[in-house]
N, CA, C and O atoms as a DFTB+ gen file, in Angstrom:
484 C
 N C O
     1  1     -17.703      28.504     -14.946
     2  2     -18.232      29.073     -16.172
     3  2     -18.213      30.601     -16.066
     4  3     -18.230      31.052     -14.921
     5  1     -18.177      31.574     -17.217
     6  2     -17.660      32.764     -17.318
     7  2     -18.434      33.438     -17.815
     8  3     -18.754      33.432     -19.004
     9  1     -18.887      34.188     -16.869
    10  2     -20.600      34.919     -17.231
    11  2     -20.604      36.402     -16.756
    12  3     -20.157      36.798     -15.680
    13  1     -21.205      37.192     -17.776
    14  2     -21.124      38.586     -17.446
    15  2     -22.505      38.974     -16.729
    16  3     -23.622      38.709     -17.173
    17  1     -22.189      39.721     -15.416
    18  2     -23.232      40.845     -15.012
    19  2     -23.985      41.639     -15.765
    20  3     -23.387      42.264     -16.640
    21  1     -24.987      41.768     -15.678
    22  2     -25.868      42.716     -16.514
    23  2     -25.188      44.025     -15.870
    24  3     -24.947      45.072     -16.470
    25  1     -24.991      43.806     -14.837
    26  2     -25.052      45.203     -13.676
    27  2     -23.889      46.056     -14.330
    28  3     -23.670      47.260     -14.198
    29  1     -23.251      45.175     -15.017
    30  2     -21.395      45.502     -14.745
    31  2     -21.832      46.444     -16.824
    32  3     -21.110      47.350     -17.242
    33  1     -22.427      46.178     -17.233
    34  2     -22.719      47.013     -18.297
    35  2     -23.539      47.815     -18.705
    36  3     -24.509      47.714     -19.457
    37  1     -22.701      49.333     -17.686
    38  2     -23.245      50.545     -17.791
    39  2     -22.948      51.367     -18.482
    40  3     -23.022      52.489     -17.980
    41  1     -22.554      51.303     -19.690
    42  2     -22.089      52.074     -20.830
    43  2     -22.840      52.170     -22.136
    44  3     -22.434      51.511     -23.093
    45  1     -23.858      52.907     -22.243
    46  2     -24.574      52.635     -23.590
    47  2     -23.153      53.179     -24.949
    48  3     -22.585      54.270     -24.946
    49  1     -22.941      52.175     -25.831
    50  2     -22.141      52.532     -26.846
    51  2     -22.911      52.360     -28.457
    52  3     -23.661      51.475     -28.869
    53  1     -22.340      53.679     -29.183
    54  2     -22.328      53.012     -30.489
    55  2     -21.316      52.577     -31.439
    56  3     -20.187      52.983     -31.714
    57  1     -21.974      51.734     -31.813
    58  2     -20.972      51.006     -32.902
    59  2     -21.112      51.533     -34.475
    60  3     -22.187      51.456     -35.070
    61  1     -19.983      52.043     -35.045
    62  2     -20.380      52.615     -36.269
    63  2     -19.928      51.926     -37.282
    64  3     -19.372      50.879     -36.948
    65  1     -19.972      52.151     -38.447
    66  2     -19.359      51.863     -39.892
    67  2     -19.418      52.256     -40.827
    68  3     -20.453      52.779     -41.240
    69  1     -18.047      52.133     -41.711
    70  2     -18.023      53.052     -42.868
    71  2     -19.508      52.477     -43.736
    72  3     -20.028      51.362     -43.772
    73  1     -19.963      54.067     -44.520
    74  2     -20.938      53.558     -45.488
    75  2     -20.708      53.030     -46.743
    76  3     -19.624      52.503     -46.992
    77  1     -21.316      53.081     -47.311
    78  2     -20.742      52.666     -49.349
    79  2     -19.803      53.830     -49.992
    80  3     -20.065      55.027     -50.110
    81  1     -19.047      53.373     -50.238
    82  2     -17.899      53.867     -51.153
    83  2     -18.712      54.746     -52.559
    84  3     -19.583      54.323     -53.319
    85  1     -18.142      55.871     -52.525
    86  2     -19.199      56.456     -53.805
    87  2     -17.933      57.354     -54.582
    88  3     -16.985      57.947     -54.065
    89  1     -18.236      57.237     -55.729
    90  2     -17.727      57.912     -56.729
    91  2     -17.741      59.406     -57.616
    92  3     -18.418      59.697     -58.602
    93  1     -16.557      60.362     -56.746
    94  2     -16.471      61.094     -57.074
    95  2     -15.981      61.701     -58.419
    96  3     -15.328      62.744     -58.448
    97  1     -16.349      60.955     -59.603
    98  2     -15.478      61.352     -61.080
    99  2     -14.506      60.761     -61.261
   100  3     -14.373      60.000     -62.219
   101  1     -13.552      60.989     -60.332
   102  2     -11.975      60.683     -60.714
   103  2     -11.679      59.254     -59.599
   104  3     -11.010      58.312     -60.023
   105  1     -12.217      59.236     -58.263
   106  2     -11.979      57.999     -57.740
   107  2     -13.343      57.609     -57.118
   108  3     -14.399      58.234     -57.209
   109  1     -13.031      56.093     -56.269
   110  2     -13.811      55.749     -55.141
   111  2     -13.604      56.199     -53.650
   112  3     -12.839      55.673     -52.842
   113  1     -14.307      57.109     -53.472
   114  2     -14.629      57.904     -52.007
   115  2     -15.106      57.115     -50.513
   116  3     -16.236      56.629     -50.527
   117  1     -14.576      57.022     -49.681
   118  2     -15.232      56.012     -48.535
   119  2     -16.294      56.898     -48.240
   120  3     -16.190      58.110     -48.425
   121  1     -17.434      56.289     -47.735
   122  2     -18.739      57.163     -47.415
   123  2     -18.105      57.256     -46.014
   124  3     -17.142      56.645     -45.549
   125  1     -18.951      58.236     -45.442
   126  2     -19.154      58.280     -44.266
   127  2     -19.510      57.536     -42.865
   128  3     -20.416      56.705     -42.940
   129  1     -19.002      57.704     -41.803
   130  2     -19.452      56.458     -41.122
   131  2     -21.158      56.823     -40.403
   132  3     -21.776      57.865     -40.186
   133  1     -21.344      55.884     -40.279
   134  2     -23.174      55.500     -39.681
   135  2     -23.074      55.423     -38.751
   136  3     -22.009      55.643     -38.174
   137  1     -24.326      55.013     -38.089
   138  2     -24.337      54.175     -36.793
   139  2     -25.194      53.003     -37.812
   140  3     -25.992      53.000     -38.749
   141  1     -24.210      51.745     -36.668
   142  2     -24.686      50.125     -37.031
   143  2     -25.458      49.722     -35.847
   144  3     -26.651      49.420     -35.825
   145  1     -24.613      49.756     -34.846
   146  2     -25.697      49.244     -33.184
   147  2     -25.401      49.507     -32.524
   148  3     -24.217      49.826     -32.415
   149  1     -26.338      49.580     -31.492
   150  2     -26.171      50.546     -30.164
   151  2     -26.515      48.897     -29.027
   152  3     -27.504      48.169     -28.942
   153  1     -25.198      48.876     -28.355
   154  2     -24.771      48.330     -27.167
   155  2     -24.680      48.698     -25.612
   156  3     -24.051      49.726     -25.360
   157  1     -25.083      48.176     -24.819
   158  2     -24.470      48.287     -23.505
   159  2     -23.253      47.305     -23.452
   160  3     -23.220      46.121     -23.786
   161  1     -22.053      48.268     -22.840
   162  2     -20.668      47.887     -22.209
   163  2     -20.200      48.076     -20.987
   164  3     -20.625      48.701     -20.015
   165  1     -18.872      47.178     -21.271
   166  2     -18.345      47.723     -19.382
   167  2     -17.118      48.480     -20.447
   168  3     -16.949      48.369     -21.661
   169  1     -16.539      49.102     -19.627
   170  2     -15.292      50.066     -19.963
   171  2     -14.175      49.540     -18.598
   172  3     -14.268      49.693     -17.380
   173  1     -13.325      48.998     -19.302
   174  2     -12.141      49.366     -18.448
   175  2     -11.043      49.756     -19.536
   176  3     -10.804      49.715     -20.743
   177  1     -10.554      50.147     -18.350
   178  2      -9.157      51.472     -18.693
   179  2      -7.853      50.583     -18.977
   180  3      -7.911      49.355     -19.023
   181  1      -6.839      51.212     -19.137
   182  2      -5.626      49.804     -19.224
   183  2      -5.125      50.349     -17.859
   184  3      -5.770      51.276     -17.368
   185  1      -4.182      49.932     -17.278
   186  2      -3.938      49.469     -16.147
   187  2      -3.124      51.273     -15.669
   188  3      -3.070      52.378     -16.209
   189  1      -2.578      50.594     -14.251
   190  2      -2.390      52.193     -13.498
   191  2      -1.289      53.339     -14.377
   192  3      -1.582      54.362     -14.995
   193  1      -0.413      52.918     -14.221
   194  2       0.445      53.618     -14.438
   195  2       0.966      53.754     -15.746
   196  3       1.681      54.709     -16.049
   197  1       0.530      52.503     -16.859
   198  2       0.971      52.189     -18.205
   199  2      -0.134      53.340     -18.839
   200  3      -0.284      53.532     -20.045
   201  1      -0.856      54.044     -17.775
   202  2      -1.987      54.573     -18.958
   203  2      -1.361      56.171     -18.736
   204  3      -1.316      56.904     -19.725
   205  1      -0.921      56.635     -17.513
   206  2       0.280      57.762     -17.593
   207  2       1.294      57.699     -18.326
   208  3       1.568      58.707     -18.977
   209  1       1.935      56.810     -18.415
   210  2       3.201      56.447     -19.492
   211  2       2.508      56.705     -20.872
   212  3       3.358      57.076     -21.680
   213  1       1.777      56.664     -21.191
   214  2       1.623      56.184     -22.712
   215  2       0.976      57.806     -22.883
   216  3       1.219      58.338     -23.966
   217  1       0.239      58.542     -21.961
   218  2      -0.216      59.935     -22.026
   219  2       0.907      61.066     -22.285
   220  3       0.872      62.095     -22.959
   221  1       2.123      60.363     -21.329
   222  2       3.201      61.357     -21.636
   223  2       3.802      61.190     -23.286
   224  3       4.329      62.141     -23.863
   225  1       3.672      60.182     -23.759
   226  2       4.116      59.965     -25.137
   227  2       3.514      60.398     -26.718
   228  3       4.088      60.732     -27.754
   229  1       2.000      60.207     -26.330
   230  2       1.006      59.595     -27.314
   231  2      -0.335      61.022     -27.048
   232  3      -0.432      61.419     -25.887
   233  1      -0.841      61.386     -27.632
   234  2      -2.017      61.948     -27.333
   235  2      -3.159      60.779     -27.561
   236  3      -4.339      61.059     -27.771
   237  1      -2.742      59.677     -27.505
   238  2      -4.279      58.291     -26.995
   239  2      -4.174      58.142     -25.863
   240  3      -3.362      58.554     -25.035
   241  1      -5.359      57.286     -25.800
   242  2      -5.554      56.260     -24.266
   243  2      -6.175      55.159     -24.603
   244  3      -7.296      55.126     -25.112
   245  1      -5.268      53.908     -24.256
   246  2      -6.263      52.689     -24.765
   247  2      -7.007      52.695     -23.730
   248  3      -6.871      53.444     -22.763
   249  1      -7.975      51.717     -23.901
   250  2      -8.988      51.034     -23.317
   251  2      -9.360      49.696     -24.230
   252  3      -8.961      49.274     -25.316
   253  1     -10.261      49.270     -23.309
   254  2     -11.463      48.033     -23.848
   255  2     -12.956      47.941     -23.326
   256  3     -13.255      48.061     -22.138
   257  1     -13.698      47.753     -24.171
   258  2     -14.877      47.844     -23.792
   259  2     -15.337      46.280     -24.039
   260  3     -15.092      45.548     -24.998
   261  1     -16.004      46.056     -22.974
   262  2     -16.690      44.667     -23.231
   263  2     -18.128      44.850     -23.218
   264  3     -18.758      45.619     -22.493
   265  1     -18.741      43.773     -24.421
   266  2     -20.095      43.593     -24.386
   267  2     -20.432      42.242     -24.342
   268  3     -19.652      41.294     -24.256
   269  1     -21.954      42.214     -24.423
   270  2     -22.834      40.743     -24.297
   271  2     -22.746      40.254     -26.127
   272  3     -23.260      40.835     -27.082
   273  1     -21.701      38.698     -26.110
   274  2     -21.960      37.993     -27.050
   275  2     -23.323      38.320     -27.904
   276  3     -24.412      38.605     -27.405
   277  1     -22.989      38.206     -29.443
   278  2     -24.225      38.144     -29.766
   279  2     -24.341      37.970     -31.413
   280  3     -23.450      38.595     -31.987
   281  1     -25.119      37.357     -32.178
   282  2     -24.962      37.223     -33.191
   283  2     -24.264      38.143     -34.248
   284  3     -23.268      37.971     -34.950
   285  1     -25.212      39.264     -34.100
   286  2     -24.812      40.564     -35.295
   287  2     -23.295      40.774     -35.010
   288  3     -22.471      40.549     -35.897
   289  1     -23.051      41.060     -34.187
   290  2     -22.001      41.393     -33.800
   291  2     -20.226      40.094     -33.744
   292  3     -19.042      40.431     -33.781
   293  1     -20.806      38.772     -33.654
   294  2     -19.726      37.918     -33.733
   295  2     -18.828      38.722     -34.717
   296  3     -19.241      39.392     -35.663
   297  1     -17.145      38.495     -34.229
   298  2     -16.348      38.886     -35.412
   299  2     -16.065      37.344     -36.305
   300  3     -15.622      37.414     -37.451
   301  1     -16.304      36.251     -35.792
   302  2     -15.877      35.384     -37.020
   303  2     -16.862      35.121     -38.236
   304  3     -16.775      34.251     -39.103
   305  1     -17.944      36.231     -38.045
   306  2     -18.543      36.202     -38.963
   307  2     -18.292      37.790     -40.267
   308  3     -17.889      38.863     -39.816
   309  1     -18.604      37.625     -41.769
   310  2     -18.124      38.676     -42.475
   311  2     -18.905      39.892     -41.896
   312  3     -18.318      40.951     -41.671
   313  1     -20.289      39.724     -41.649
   314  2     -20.772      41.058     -41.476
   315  2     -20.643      41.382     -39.885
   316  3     -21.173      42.349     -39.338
   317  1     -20.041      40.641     -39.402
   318  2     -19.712      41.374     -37.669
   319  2     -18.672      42.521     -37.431
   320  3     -17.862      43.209     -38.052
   321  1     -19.151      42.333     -36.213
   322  2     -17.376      43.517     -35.967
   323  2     -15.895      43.999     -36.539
   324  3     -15.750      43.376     -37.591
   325  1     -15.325      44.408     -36.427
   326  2     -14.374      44.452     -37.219
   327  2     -13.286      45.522     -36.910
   328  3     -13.933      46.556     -36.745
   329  1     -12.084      45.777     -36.762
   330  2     -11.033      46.942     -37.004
   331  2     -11.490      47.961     -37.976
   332  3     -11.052      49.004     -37.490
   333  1     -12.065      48.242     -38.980
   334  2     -12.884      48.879     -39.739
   335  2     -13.531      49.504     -38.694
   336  3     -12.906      50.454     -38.224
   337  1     -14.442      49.291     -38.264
   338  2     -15.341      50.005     -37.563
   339  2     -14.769      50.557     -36.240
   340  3     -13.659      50.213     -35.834
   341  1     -15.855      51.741     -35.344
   342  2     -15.199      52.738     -34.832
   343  2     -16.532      52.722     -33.539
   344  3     -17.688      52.386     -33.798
   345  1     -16.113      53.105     -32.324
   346  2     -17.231      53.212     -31.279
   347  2     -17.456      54.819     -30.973
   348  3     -16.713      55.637     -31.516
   349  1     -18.462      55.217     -30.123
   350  2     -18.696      56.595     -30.350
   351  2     -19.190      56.390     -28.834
   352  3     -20.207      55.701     -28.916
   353  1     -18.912      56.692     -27.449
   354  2     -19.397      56.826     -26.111
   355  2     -18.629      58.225     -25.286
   356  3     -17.431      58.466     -25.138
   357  1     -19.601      58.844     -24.929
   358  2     -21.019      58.470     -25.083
   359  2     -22.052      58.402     -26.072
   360  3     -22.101      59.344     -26.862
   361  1     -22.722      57.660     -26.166
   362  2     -23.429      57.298     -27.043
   363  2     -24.936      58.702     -27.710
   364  3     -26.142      58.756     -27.469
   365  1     -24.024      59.576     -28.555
   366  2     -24.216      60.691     -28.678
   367  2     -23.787      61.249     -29.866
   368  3     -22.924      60.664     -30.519
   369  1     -24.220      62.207     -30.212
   370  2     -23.415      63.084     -31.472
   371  2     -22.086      63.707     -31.364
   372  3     -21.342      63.970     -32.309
   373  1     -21.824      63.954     -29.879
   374  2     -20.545      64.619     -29.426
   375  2     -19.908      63.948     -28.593
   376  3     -19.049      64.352     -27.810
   377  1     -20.493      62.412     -28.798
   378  2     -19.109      61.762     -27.835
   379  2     -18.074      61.327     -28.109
   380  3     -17.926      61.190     -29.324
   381  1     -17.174      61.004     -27.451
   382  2     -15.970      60.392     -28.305
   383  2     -15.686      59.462     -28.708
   384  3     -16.237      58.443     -28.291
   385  1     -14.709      59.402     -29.687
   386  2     -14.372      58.883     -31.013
   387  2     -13.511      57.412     -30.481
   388  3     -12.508      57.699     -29.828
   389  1     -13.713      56.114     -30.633
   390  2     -12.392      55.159     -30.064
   391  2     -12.456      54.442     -31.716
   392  3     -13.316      54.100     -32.528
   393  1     -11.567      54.464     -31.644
   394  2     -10.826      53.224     -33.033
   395  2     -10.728      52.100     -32.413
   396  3     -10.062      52.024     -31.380
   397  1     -11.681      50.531     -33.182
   398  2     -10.966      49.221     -32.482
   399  2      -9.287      48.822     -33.203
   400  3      -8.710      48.897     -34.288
   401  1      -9.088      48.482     -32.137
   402  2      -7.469      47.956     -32.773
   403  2      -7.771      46.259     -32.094
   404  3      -6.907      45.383     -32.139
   405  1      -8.366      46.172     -31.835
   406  2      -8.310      44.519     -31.341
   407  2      -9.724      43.836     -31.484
   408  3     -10.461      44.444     -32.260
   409  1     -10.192      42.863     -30.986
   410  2     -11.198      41.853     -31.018
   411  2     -10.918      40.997     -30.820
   412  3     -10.166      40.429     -31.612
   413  1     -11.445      40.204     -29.352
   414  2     -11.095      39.424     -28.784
   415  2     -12.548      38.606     -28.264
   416  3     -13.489      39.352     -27.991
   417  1     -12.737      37.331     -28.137
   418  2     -13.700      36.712     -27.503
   419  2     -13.426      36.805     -26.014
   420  3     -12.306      36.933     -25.518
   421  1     -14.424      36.737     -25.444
   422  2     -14.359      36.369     -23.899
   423  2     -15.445      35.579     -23.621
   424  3     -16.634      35.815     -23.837
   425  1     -14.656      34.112     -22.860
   426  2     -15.417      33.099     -22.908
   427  2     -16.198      32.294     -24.036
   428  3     -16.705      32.990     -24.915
   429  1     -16.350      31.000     -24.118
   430  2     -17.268      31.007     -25.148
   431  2     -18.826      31.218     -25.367
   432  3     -19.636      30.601     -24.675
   433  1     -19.239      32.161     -26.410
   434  2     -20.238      32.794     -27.073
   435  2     -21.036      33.937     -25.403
   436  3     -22.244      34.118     -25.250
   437  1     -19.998      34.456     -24.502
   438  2     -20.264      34.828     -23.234
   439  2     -20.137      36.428     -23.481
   440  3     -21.180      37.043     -23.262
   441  1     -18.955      37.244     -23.928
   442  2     -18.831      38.248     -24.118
   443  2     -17.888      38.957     -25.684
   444  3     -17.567      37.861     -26.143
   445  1     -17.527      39.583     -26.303
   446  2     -16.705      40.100     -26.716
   447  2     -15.664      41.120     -26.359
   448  3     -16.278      42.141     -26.051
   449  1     -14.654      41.271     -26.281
   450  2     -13.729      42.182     -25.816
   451  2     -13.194      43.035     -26.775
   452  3     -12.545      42.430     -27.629
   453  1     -13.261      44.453     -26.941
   454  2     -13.178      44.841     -28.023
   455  2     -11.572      46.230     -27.281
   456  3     -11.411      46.995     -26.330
   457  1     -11.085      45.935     -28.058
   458  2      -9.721      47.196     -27.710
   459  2      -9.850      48.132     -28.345
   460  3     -10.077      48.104     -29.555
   461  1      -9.740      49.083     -27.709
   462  2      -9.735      50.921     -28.582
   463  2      -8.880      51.672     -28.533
   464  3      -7.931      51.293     -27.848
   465  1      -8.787      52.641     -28.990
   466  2      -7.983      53.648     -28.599
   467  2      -8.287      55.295     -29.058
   468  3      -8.096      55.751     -30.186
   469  1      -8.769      55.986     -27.962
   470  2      -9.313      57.005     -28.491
   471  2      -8.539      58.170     -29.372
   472  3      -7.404      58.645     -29.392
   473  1      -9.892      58.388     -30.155
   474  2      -9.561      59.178     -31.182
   475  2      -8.939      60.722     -30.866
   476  3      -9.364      61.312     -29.873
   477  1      -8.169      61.208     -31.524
   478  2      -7.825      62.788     -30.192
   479  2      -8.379      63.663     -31.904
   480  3      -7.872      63.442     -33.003
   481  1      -9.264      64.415     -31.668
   482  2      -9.752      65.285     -33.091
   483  2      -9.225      66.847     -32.514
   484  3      -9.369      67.846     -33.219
């Protein structure tokens, strides 16, 4: 059975999301993003050398962050997780920016695996 360490999630993260769409006269405006919830994660990196390769190309760096299963957060539900939404670690006003590009379960109802790729501003 496939069970996460508490130990192994030392990453306080936030999880953000766009706000309500508001109307500037002429169109619909995406609001701004929030904070939705604040998580502990593990962070791993993508692997050795694919993460030099992709630096020489790309100004990103993927990663994935994993957290503890959990209701709010399920993506097969509408108001869970989502590609829409955006992580912010450190978990701060000035930390950095990751875009999810993935969502993945790990194990059942055990962890979520979430793929990023940081934001370069």
């Amino acid at each position: 059975m496939i069970k996460l360490d508490a130990r192994e999630l030392d990453r306080l993260i936030h999880i953000e999301r766009l706000g309500e769409a508001q109307h500037d006269g002429v169109q619909n405006v995406p609001g701004a993003y929030t904070f939705w919830r604040k998580r502990y994660a593990k962070y791993i990196g993508s692997p050795g050398g694919e993460r030099y390769a992709n630096a020489e190309t790309a100004a990103s760096a993927p990663g994935l962050f994993r957290v503890r299963w959990d209701v709010a957060l399920d993506p097969e539900t509408p108001t869970g997780i989502s590609t829409k939404d955006r992580i912010r670690h450190p978990a701060k006003d000035d930390g950095t920016l990751y875009e999810i590009v993935s969502i993945q379960p790990y194990g059942r109802r055990v962890g979520i695996d979430i793929g990023v790729v940081r934001v370069v501003r």
